[in-house]
C-alpha positions in Angstrom: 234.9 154.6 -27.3 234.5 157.8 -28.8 237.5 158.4 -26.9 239.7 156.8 -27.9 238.6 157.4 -31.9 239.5 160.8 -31.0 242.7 160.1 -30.1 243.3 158.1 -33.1 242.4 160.8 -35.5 244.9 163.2 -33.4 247.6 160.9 -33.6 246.9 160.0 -37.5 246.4 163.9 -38.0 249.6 165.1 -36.7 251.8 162.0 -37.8 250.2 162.8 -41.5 250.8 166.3 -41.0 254.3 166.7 -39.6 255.8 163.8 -42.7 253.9 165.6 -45.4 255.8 169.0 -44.4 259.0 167.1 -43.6 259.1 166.1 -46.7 258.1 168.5 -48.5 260.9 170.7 -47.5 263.5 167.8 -47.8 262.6 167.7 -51.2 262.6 171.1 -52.4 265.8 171.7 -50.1 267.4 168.8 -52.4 266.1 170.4 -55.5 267.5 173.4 -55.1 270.6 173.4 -52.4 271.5 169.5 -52.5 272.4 168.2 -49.2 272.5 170.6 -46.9 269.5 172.7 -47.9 267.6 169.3 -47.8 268.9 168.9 -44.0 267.8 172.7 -43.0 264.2 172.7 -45.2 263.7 169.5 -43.8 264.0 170.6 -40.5 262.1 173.7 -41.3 259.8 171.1 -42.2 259.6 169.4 -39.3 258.7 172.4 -36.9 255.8 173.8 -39.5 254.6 170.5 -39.2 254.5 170.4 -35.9 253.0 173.9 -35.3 250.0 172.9 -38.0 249.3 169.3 -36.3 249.3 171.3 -32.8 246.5 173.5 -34.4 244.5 171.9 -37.4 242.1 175.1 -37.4 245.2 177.4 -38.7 246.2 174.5 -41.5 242.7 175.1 -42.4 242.6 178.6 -42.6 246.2 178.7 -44.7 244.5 176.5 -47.1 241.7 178.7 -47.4 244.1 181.7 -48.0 243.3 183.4 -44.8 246.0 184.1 -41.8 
């Protein structure tokens, strides 16, 4: 049971993770460089997303101002 919970929180981690950053960089690339910055930031997005939901430790320390 605990399990599984932890594999929930993973999955709800790294889905929250990798949209927030997605986003985040498709709307600052459409702020600042219309369409096709908000393609490239948004895919820029994408893989910082994914390197931070692969390791929540170095989200953490980022936050913290460390790294």
């Amino acid at each position: 049971m605990i399990k599984m919970v932890k594999i929930a929180v993973q999955i709800v981690w790294a889905v929250s993770i990798i949209s927030l950053c997605m986003t985040f960089g498709f709307v600052y690339g459409w702020t600042h460089h219309a369409w096709l910055g908000a393609f490239a930031l948004g895919t820029v997005g994408l893989v910082a997303g994914a390197l931070l939901a692969a390791s929540p430790l170095a989200f953490l320390q980022i936050l913290s101002g460390g790294l």
